[in-house]
C-alpha positions in Angstrom: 0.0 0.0 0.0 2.9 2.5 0.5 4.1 2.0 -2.7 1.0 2.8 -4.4 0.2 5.8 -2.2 3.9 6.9 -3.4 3.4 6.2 -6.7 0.3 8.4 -6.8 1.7 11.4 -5.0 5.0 11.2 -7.3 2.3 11.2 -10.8 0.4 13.6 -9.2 4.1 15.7 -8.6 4.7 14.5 -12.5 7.6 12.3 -11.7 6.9 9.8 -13.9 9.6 8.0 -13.4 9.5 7.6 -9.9 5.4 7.2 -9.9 6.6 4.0 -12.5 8.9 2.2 -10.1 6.6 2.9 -7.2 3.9 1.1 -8.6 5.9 -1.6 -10.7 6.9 -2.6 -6.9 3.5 -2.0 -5.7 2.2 -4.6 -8.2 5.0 -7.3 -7.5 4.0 -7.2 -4.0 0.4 -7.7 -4.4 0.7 -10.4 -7.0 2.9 -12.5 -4.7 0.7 -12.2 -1.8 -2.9 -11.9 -3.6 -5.1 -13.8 -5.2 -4.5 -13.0 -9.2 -8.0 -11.5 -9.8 -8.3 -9.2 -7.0 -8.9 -5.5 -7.2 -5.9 -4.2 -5.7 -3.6 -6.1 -8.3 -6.5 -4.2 -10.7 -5.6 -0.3 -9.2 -1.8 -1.2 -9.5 -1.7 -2.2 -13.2 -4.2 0.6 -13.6 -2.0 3.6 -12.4 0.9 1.5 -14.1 -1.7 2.6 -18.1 -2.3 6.1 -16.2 1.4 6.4 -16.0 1.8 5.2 -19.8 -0.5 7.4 -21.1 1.2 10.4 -19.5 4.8 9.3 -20.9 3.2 9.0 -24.3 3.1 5.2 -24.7 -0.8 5.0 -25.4 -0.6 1.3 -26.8 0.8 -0.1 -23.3 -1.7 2.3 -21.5 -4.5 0.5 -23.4 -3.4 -3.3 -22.7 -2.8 -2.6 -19.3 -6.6 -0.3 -18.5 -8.3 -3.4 -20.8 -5.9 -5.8 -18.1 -7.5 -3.7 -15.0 -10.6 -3.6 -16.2 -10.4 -7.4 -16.8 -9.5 -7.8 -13.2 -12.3 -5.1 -11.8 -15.0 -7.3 -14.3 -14.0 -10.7 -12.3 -13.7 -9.2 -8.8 -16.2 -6.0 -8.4 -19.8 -5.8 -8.7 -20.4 -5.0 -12.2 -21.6 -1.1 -10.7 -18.5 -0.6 -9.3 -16.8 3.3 -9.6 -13.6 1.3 -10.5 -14.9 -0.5 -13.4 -16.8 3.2 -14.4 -13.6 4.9 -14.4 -11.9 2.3 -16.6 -14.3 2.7 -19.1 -14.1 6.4 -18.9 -9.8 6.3 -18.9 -10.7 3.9 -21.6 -12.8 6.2 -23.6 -10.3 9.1 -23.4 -7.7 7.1 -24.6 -9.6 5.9 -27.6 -11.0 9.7 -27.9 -6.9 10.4 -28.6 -6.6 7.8 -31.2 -9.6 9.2 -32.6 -11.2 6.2 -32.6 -14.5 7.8 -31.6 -16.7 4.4 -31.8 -14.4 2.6 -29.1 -14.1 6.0 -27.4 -18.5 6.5 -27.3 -18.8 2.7 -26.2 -16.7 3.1 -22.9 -17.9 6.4 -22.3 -21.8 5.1 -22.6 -20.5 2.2 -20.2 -19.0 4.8 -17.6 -22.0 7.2 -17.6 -24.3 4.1 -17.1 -22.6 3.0 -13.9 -21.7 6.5 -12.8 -26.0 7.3 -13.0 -26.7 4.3 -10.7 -23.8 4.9 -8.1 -23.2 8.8 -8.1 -25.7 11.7 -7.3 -27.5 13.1 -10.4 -25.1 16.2 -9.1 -21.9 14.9 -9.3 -19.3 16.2 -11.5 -18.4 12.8 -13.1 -21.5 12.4 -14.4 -21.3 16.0 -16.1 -17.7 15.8 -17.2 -19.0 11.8 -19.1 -21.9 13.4 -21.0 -19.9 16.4 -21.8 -17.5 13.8 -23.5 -20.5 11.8 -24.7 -21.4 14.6 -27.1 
């Protein structure tokens, strides 16, 4: 958990670098000690595509937000905010490629899940059918 609470304070400081390696030895920990489909093993190899995207590498930022979202569909309930915000991460990153299909089909499954688990007030649900359009 330290690791991963580094790694997020270094990507929020825009050490990239450092956020990497925080979270690279955030994710070898939890796969040793956890089960192989379970969420926390899902937020490390997510932040590991956040960190991707931000270094430019938007190929290995999509195989590893499908690879967390494949973990988040097997161990959260299908409303889960964790499997939302893949879809939207998803959706942006498909939005860059300009793949706007891929891009509406994620954001569509984020604005779904974000209507059932956030208040109609909430700024998520704003900023997803902003993108929608």
């Amino acid at each position: 958990m330290c690791y991963h609470n580094m790694g997020n304070v270094y990507q929020e400081e825009k050490k990239f670098q450092e956020a990497f390696e925080c979270h690279q030895k955030s994710l070898m920990i939890r796969q040793k000690y956890l089960p192989t489909d379970h969420p926390d093993i899902g937020a490390s190899v997510h932040c590991i595509a956040s960190i991707y995207l931000c270094l430019n590498y938007p190929d290995l930022a999509l195989q590893y937000y499908n690879r967390a979202l494949e973990i988040y569909q097997k161990s959260l309930p299908s409303q889960h905010q964790d499997i939302a915000m893949s879809h939207y991460n998803l959706g942006l990153l498909y939005a860059g490629k300009e793949d706007f299909q891929q891009a509406l089909t994620h954001f569509q499954k984020a604005s779904t899940i974000f209507h059932v688990t956030l208040p109609s007030t909430h700024p998520f649900i704003g900023i997803v059918n902003q993108d929608i359009q």
